[in-house]
N, C-alpha and C positions, 0 to 999 in steps of 0.2 A: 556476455561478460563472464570470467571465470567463475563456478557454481560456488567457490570461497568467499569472491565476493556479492553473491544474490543473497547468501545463506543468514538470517536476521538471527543473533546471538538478544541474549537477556539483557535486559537494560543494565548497565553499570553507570558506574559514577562520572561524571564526568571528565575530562583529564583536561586541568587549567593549560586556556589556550595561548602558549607560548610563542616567540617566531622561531626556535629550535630547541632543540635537545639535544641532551650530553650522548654518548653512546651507552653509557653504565645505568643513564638514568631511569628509574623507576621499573625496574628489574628485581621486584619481590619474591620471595618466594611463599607457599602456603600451600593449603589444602586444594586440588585443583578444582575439586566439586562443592569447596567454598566461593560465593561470589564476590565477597569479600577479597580475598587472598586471590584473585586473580594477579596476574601481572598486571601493571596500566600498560607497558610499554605493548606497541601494536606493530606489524613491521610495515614499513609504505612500498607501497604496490603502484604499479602504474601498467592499465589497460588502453590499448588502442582502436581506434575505429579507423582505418589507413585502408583497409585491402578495398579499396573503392576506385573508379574509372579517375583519372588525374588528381591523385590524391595530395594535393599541394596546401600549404599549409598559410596562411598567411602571417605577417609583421603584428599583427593584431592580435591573431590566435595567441602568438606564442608568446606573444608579451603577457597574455590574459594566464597563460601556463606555471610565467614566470612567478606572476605578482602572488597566486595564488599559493605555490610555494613560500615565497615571503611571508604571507598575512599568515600562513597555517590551515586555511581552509579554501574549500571552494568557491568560486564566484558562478551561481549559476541566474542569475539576474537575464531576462529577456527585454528590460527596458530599450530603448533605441538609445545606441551608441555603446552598448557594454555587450563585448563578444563574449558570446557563450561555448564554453568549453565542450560544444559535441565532439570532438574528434577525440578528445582523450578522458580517462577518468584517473586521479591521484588518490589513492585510499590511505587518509593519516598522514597529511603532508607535516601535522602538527610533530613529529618524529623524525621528519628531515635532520638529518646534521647539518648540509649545506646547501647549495647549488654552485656549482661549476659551470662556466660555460667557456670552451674553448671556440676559436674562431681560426680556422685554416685561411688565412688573406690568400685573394687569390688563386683560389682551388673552387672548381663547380662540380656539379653530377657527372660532369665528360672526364673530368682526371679520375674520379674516386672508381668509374667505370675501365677505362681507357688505362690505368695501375692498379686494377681491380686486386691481381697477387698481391702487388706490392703491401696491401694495405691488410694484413696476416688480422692483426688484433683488432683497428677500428671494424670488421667487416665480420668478426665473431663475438666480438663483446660487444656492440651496439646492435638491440633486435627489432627496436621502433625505430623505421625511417620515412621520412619524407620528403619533396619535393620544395623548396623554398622559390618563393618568386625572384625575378631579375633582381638583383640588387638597386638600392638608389645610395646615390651622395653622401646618405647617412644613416648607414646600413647599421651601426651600433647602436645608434640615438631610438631607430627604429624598431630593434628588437626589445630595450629596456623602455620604449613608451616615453622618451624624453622628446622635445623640441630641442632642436640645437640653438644654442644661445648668439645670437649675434654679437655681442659686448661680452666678452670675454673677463674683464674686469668685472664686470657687474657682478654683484651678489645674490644669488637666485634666494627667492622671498616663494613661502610655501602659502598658497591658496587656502589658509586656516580662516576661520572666521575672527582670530583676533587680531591676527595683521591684517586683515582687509579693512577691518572696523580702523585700526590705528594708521593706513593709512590714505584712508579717504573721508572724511569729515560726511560725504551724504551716504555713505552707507553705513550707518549705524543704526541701522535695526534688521532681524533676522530676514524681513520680506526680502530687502534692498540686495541684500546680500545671496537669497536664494535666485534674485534676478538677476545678477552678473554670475552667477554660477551658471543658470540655463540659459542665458544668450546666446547663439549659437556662434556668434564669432569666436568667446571662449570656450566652447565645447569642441570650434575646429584649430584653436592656435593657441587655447592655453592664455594664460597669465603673465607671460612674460614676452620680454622685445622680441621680434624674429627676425632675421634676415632678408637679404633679397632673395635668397635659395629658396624660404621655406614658403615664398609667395608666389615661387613659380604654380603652373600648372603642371601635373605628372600628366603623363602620354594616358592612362587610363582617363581621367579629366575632358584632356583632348578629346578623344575620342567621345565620350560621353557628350560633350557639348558642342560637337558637329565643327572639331576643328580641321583643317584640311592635315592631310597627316599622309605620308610616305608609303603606298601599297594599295592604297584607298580606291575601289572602282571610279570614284565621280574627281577623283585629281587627277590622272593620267597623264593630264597635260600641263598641270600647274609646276609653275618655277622655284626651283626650290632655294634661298635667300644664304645656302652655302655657310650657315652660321654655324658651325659644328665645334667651337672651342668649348673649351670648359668653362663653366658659368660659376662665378666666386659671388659671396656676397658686393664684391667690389667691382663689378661687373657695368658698362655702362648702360642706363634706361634710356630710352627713344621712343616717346607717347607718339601716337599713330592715330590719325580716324580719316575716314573716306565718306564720300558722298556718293552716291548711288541716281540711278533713272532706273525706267523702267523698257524694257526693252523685249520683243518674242522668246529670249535668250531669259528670260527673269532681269532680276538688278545685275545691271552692270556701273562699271565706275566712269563716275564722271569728276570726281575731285578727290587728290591725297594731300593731305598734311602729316610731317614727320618734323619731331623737335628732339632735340636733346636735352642731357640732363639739366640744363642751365636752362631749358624755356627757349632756349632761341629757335627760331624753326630753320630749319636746314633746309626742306623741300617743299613748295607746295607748287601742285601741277593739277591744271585743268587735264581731261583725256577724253579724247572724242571716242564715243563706242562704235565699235565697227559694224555694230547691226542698228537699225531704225528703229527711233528713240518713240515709245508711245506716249511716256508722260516724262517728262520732267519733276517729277515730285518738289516741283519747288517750293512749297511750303517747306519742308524738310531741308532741302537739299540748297536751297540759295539759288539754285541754277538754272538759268534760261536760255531759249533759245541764243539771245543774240550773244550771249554769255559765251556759248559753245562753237558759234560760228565760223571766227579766226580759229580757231583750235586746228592744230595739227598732230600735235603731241597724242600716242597711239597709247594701249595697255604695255604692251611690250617695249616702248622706252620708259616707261618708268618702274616694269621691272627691273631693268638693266641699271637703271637710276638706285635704283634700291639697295639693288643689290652690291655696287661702290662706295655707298655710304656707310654701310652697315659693317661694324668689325667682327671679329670669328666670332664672340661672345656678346656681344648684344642680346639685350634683354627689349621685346616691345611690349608697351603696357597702351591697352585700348578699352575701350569699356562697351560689351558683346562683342569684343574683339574678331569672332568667327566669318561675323560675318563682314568687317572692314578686310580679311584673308582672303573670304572666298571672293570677294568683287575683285580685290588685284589680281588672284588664282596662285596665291603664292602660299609656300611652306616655308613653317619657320617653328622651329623646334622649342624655346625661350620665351613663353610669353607670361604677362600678370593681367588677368583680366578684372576690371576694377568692379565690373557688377556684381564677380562671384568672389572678389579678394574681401568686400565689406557681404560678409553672406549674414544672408536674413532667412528663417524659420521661413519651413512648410516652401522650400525650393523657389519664393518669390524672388524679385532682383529690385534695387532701390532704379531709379532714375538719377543718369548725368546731371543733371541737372538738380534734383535734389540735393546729391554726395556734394558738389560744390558751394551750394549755400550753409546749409547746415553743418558739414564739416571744414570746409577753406574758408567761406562765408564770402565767397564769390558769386556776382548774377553773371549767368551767362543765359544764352539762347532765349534772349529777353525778345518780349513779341515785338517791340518794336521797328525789329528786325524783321528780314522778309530771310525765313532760313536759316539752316544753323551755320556757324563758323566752323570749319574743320580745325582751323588753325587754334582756333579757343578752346572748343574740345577736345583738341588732342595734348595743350596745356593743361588741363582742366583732370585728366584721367592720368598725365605722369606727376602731376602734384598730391593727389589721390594717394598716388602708390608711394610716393616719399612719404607723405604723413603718417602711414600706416607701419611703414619702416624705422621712421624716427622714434614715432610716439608708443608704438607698440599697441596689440588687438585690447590691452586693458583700459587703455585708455580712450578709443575709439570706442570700446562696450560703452562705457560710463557716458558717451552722449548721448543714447538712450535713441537710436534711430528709429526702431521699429515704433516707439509713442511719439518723434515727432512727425515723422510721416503718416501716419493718421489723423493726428490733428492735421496737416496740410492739404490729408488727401493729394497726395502722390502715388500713382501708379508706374507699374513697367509698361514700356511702351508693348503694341503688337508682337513686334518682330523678336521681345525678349520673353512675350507670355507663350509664344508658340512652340520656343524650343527650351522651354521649362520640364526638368523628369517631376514623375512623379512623386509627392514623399512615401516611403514605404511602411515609414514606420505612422503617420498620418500624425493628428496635432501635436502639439507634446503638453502634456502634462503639465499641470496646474503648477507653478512654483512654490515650494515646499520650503522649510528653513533647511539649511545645511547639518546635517549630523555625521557624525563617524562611516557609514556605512557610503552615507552617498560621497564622500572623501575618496572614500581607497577605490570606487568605482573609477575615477578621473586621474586618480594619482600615478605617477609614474613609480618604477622601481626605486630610483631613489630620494622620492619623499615615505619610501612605506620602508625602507632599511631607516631612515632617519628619525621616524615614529618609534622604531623601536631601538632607539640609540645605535645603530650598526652606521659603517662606510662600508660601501661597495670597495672592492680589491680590483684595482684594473693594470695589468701585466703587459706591456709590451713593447716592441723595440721604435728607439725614435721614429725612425723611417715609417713606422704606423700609428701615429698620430688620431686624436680625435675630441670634440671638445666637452668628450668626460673628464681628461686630465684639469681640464677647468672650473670642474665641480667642486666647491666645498664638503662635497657629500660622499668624494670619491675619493681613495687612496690610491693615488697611481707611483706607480715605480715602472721607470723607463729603462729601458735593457740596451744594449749594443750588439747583440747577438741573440738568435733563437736559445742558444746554449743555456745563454745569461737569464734567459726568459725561464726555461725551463726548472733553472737550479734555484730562483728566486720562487717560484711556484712550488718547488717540491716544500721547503720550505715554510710559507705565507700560507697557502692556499686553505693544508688543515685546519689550520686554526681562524681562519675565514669564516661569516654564516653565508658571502657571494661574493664567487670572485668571475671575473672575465679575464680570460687568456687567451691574445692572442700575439700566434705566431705566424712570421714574415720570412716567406721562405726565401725570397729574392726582393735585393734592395728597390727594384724596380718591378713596375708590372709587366708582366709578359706581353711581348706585338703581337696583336688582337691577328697578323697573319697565321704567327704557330698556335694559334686558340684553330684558327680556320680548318688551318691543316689537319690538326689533331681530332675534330669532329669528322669531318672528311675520310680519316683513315677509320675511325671507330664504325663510321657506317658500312664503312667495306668491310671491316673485321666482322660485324654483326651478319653480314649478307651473306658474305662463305662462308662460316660456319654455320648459317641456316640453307647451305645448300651441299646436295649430296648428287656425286656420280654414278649411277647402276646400270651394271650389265657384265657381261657383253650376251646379247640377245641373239637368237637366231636369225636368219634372215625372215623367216617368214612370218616375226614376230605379228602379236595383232596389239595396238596402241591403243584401243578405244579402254578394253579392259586394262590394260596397265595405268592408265590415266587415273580411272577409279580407283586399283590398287594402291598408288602413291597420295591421291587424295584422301585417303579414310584415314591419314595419320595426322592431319591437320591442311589450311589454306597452303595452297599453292599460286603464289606468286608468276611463276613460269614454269612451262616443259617444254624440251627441245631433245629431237633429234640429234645426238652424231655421228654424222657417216663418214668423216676423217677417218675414222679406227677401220682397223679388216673386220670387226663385226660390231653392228649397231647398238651404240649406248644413250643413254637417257640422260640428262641435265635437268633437276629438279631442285630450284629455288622455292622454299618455306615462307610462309610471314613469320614462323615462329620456330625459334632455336629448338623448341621442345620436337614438333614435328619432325624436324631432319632426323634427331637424336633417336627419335622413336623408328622413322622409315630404317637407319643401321644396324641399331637393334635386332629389328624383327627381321629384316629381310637377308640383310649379309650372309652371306655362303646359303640362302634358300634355291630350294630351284621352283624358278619362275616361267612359265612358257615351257618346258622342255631342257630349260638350260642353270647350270647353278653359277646364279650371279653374286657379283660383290655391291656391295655397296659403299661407300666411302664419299669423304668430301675431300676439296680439292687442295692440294700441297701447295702453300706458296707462302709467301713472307708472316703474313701477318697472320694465318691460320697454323703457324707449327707449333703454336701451345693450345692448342684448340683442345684437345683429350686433359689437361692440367686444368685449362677455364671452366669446362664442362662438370669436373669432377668437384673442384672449389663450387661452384656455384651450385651443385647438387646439396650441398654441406652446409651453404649458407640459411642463418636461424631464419631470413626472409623466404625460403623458399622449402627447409623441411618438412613443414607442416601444411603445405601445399601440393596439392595433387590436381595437373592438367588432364583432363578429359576431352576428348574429340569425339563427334559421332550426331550431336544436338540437331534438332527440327530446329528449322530457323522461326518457326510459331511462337517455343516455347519462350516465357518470362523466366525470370528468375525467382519467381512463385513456383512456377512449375517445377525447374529447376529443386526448390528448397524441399519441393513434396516427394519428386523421385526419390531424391539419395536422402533422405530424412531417416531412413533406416540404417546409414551409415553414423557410426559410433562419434560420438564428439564432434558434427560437422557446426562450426560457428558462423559460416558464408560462403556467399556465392556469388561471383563474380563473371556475370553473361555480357562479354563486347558488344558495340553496338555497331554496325557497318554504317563510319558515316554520311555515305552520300545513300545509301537507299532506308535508311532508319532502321534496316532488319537486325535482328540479332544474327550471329557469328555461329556457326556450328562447332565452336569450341567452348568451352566455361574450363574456370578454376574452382577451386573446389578450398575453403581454406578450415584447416583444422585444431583444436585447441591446443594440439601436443601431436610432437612427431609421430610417437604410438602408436594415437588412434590414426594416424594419416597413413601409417604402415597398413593399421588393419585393415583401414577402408580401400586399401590399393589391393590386397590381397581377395576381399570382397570384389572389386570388380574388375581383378584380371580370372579370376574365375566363372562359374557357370550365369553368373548373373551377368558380370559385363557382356558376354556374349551373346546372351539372349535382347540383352538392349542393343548390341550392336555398338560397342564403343571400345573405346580406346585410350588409354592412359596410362601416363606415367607422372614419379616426383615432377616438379615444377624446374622451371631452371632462369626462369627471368621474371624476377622482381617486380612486384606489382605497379609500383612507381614509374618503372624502367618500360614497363608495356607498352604504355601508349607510345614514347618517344622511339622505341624499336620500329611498332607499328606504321610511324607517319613519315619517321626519318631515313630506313633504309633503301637506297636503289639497288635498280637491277647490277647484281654485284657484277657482272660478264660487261655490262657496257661501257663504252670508251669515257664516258664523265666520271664513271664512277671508280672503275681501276686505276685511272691517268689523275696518280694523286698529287698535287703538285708540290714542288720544291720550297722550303722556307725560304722568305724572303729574308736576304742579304742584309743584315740591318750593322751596323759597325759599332756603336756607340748604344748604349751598353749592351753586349753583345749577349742574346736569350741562350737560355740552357736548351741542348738538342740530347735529344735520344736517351743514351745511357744514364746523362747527367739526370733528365728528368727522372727518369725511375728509380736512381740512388734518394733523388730531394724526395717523392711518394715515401720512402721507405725509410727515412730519417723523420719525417712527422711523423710515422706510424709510432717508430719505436717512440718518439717523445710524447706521445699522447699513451702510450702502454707504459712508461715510466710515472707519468702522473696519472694516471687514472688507478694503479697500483698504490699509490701512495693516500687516495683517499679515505677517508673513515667513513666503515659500514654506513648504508643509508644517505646517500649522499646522490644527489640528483643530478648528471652530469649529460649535460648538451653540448654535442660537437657542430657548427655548424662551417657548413662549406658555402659561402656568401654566395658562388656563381660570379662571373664575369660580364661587362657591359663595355661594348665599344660599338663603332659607328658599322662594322661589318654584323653587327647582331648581338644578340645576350644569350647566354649559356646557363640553363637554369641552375638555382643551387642544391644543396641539400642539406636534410637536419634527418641526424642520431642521437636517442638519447637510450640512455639505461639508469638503473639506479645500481650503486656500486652494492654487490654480493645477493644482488636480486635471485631469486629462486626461479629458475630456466622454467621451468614445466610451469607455476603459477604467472609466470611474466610474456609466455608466447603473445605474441601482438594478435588482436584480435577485433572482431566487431561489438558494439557496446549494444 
């Protein structure tokens, strides 16, 4: 951390903790070596911890960034569930003017790269950057820590202790009240109604709870249910459960039932397993021999079955759903699984059977019975998920599941205790009364702007829609144009304590084909200009030593021979832009072998601003204070690392790759510095007597610490046929994508309108750009997030490790 901020000053007075201040305010003047006569006023700093291996940022984090800004202070709480602010630190956020966050719809790390020029001001006055995850559905709701509200009309009701009191008659006293605070269905869905969106499972979920999921080694061969539409609250449900045998193969299926929303069942089908049956689990499963006998009906018609019934946007709701998927071997992207939708503390799961008495107040899988009903069950788990929809997680808290099911002694079955994670954070804590503090831990952005009588400011054109306009809490003004967006924000915004802006650069989202294209071409631009031509060599050249030559400037990807030319040249593809950069440098017009060679890289479309990108990215605040070093024992840690260069002036970290299929370290590291200066001096330090004694090699940085890894894992061999052979945008008529030109005029038209408002903000003003990233069925493009504090002091602000 900057030695400004370690340095502990004499206690003063305190400064009453506001949610902002004026710019003029408390700007005293006096005796400076009065303590007294200090200024109060402090100026806000914001320090980074980013220069790390995929330094990506999450929804979580930065909400926890935001709030923190709000309240005036920091949240540094390690309780479980409250994200703790390691990545960054805010010094005197209680001095904030405001926060800004603007929102580029529609733009990921691949444009802000990919019109890298175009973007002159966001890419000089933004010096903290990071990686943001895939976007989801509700990408705004997620960054300010709201639930999107299903009811629209409805009045959002704040989680205070005396509406809760006023409007439940049994919670009126502080215990009552600390136990619907720590329930954990309100810890994961809040207080208020939610949707069918907000009940799906996210793909991270999936994956967590052993769903079958698209790329997965153990699917390979599972059929995938084709449901690929967009999923609305409005969306229709189809409760699902199977029956299982046992088989050499593990469970395979021997009964499906599917219903819709109405209850009625649409499907149910015996299926005979193709491999020999060991047990019949019929106590479980209902099913017997003679049961299975006439059966004809295989796995594969009634995936085929499935798969006709099912509309693009089908939502199936099962309960341990995973594993009713893996017995059909099918994929299916939309699910609500009902043992983890009603979730219960320390990662336990309720039983079917439970959820339907105590919450429907239905018996099913009564012993009477020999086996469970598919068909009942899978009634049983879509009436589940309506109740849960209708009624909302506040009112499901309040029937108090985790005490009736101990009085009943209900457990989860086997098969749901085996693929339980572990809790991380282990019991939770004793239920406490609700006070102020434990409040703003849970609260969103805009219940802590409403605590301190403020409305959020939210700016944008109809076409980007979102259901903050439906807050009470929120001022929204809808625009018709970016322009209109703009001039309404120069405007609004100062006199704002938070506003959200965002701008809609096209009425329509881009065809996820020119997303395709556009990464495509970026990886070939990133591969030629990490690779260089040198020669022309004599014939009697010798390769072994030139190999190590061109390798001492960093990884080489490829070396090749050409003997096309009248005399033999080399083709030397980099993993790293810096390397090439360095091989041109040092080697051009040297003589090598007997002969004075050139070096260069290769002329062709997409490298003729290559010498312009090179020198931009030299310049860029992300990479001046960074200096790449080649030359490392692939032994050393980044301990080692910190004790060599430890005599270099202001070094604040080190950053040693890790190779990840042999776990070794890389023989290159960065080097990152607190100030361009010292990253001068320490570069001067080892291109002189010392660097050569260690044997290395260095220069400035040129690729973004965030940007590393995606260089690293994304780019192909730039010469091969997949990779040159970029293919043509698809032909799309209606409404017809911006190509080429068009695109890098729109880059260059938000730049200017974010240089236009970001100018127009008063000193101290905390202002977040974020580029949401794109998500379509060809893949996600990740985002990215800039932030700066307007008129921040460059040299005290370089990004750094905390």
């Amino acid at each position: 951390m900057d030695a400004a901020l370690d340095r502990k000053s004499k206690k003063r007075k305190q400064i009453p903790n506001e949610l902002f201040r004026g710019s003029g305010e408390g700007m005293a003047n006096g005796d400076p070596d009065d303590e007294e006569s200090q200024p109060k006023w402090k100026k806000v700093r914001l320090s980074t911890r980013l220069f790390v291996k995929n330094c990506e940022i999450s929804y979580d984090q930065l909400h926890e960034l935001l709030k923190s800004a709000v309240l005036g202070k920091q949240h540094r709480s390690t309780e479980q569930g409250v994200p703790n602010l390691g990545w960054c630190h805010l010094s005197h956020p209680k001095h904030l003017n405001g926060v800004v966050v603007i929102v580029l719809q529609g733009v990921s790390q691949l444009h802000f790269y990919k019109f890298y020029l175009q973007f002159k001001h966001l890419r000089k006055a933004f010096r903290h950057r990071f990686r943001l995850p895939a976007p989801s559905a509700n990408f705004l709701e997620d960054v300010i820590g709201e639930q999107p509200n299903g009811n629209k009309e409805e009045e959002r009701i704040l989680p205070t202790p005396s509406t809760m009191q006023v409007s439940s008659s049994s919670l009126a006293n502080p215990q009552a009240i600390a136990d619907l605070q720590n329930d954990p269905i309100i810890q994961k869905y809040g207080y208020e109604k939610v949707g069918l969106v907000r009940c799906l499972l996210t793909k991270e979920e999936m994956k967590k709870f052993d769903f079958p999921l698209q790329g997965l080694a153990n699917c390979k061969n599972f059929v995938s249910t084709e449901c690929v539409g967009p999923v609305s609250d409005s969306s229709p449900l189809f409760g699902l459960d199977c029956e299982m045998c046992l088989t050499p193969n593990g469970n395979e299926l021997t009964r499906v039932s599917l219903v819709n929303a109405e209850g009625r069942c649409v499907m149910d089908e015996l299926v005979k397993p193709d491999n020999k049956i060991l047990n019949y689990l019929t106590r479980f499963s209902g099913i017997t021999r003679k049961i299975l006998k006439p059966v004809t009906t295989k796995l594969r018609d009634v995936q085929a079955k499935l798969k006709k019934l099912l509309p693009a946007d089908a939502v199936l709701v099962g309960h341990s759903l995973n594993a009713d998927l893996q017995a059909l071997q099918m994929i299916h992207p939309n699910v609500i699984d009902t043992s983890l939708l009603f979730v219960r503390d320390l990662g336990r799961r309720f039983k079917l059977k439970f959820l339907a008495k105590v919450v429907l107040g239905k018996e099913i899988q009564c012993p009477d019975k020999v086996g469970h009903d598919s068909t009942e069950d899978a009634v049983a788990t879509l009436e589940l998920a309506q109740y849960f929809i209708k009624h909302g997680p506040r009112k499901v808290a309040e029937l108090k599941l985790d005490t009736a099911v101990n009085s009943q002694q209900f457990l989860a079955s086997p098969k749901q205790r085996n693929t339980l994670p572990s809790c991380p954070g282990g019991p939770r804590k004793e239920a406490r009364p609700l006070t102020d503090a434990t409040w703003q831990k849970n609260a969103g952005i805009l219940e802590c702007l409403d605590l301190a009588g403020r409305k959020l400011l939210f700016l944008s054109q109809k076409a980007g829609g979102s259901t903050l306009m439906s807050s009470r809490f929120c001022q929204s003004i809808l625009c018709t144009s970016d322009e209109e967006v703009l001039e309404q924000a120069q405007a609004e915004v100062p006199l704002s304590s938070f506003s959200i802006i965002q701008f809609s650069q096209w009425p329509h989202p881009l065809p996820s084909s020119l997303t395709v294209e556009m990464h495509k071409k970026m990886k070939v631009k990133w591969a030629e200009m990490s690779t260089v031509y040198a020669g022309p060599f004599g014939g009697n050249f010798c390769l072994k030593p030139l190999k190590k030559l061109f390798a001492s400037f960093g990884p080489v990807h490829s070396l090749e021979v050409i003997l096309e030319t009248d005399e033999p040249y080399l083709c030397i593809q980099y993993g790293l832009l810096e390397a090439a950069q360095l091989a041109i440098e040092t080697l051009n017009g040297a003589c090598v072998q007997g002969a004075r060679i050139k070096v260069q890289r290769p002329v062709q479309e997409l490298t003729l601003d290559c010498d312009t990108m090179v020198s931009a990215l030299e310049t860029d605040p992300e990479n001046e204070s960074t200096i790449y070093v080649n030359g490392m024992k692939e032994s050393y840690t980044e301990e080692d690392m910190s004790q060599k260069f430890s005599l270099l002036p202001g070094l604040a970290a080190v950053f040693l790759p890790v190779d990840p299929q042999s776990k070794k370290h890389k023989k290159y590291c960065f080097l990152k510095f607190r100030s361009s200066e010292c990253a001068q001096s320490a570069l001067k330090i080892l291109q002189g007597p010392t660097g050569l004694s260690w044997k290395l090699v260095c220069r400035r940085a040129l690729t973004p610490s965030h940007l590393h890894e995606w260089i690293c894992h994304s780019c192909p061999d730039a010469r091969s046929p997949q990779a040159s052979d970029v293919p043509v945008a698809s032909k799309e008529k209606s409404p017809s994508p911006p190509q080429g030109e068009e695109l890098k005029i729109a880059m260059s038209r938000l730049d200017e309108r974010i240089e236009k408002l970001h100018g127009r903000l008063p000193p101290s003003t905390l202002c977040i750009v974020l580029l949401p990233g794109t998500k379509s069925v060809h893949g996600s493009s990740t985002g990215l997030g800039l932030i700066s504090i307007n008129d921040d002091d460059i040299k005290s602000a370089t990004p750094e490790v905390l």
